[in-house]
C-alpha positions as CSV (number, residue, x, y, z in Angstrom):
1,X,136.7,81.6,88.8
2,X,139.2,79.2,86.4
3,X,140.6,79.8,83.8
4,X,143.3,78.0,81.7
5,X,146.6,79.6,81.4
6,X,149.3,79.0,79.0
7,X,152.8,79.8,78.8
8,X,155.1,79.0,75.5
9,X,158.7,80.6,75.3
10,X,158.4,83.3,73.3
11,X,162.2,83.4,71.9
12,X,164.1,80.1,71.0
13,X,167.5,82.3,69.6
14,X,169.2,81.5,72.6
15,X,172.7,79.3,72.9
16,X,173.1,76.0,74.9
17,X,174.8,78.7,78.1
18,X,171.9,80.5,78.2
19,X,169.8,77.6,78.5
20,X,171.7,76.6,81.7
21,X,170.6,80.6,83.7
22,X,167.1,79.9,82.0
23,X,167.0,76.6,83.9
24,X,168.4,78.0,87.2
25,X,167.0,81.2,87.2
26,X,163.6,80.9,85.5
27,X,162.3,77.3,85.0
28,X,163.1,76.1,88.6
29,X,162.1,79.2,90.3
30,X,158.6,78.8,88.2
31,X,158.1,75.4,89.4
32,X,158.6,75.6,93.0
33,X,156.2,78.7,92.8
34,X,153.4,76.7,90.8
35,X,154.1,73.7,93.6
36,X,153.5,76.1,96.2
37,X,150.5,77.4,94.2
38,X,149.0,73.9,93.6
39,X,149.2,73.1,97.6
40,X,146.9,76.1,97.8
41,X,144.7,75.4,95.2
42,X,145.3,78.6,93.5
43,X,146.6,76.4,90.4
44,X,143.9,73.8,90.1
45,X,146.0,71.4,87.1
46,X,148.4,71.4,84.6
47,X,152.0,71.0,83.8
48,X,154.2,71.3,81.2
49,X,153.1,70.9,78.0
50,X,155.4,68.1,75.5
51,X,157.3,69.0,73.1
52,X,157.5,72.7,73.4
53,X,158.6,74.9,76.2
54,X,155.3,75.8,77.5
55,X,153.3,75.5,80.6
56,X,149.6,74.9,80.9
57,X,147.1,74.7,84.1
58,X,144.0,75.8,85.4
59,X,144.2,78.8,87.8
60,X,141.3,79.0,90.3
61,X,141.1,82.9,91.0
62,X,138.8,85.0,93.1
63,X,139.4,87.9,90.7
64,X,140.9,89.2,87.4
65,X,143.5,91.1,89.8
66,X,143.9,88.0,91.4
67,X,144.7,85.7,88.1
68,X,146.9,88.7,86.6
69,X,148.9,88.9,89.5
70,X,149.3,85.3,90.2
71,X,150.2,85.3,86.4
72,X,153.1,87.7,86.1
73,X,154.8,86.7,89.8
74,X,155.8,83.4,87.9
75,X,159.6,83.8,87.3
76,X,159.2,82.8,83.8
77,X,156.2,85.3,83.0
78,X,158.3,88.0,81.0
79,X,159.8,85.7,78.7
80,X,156.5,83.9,77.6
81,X,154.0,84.4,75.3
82,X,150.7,83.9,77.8
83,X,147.3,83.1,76.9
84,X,144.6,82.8,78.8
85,X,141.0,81.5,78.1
86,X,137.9,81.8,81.0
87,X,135.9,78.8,81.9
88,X,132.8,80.9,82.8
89,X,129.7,80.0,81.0
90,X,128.1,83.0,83.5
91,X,130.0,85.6,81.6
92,X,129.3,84.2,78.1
93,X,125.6,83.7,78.7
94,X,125.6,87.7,79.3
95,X,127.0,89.0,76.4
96,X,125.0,86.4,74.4
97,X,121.6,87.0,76.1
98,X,122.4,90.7,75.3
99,X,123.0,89.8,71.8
100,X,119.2,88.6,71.2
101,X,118.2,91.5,73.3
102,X,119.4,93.8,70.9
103,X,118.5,91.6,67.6
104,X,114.6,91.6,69.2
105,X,114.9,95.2,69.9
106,X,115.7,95.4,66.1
107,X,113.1,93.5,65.0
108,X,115.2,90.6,64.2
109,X,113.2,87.9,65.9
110,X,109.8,86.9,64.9
């Protein structure tokens, strides 16, 4: 399954100093994970996203677990705000052929 993930900094308070350990300790580290990630196809495309401090890609996972996981290993995961939206039309049509299910059970269609 893929979905799109996005990351955006959650807290901008910080001083210039901090900004230097966020680099080192959290950025980097991120991206050498997603590069690693991206040679195994787990993170399909994406980047960084211009003019914020945010991250954006398509993860290509076998399960929920799977994304989750992949998700909160990223160095950077505990100070982001993280959004994720599913590219499965599978799922959707589901939920929305059980909608008119229920409607026609109510007499709702004619």
């Amino acid at each position: 399954m893929n979905d799109l993930v996005r990351l955006k900094l959650a807290d901008r308070s910080a001083n210039p100093k901090d900004g230097i350990v966020f680099i080192a300790q959290r950025i980097l580290p991120t991206l050498e994970l997603c590069k690693k990630l991206e040679g195994d196809k787990k993170m399909v495309a994406g980047g960084r996203l211009s003019g914020a401090i945010a991250l954006s890609w398509i993860v290509n996972a076998e399960s929920v677990q799977e994304r989750d996981a992949l998700i909160t290993s990223l160095p950077v995961w505990p100070l982001m705000e993280t959004t994720v939206t599913p590219f499965t039309c599978d799922v959707r049509m589901q939920a929305v052929q059980a909608r008119l299910d229920q409607m026609k059970n109510q007499g709702g269609a004619r």
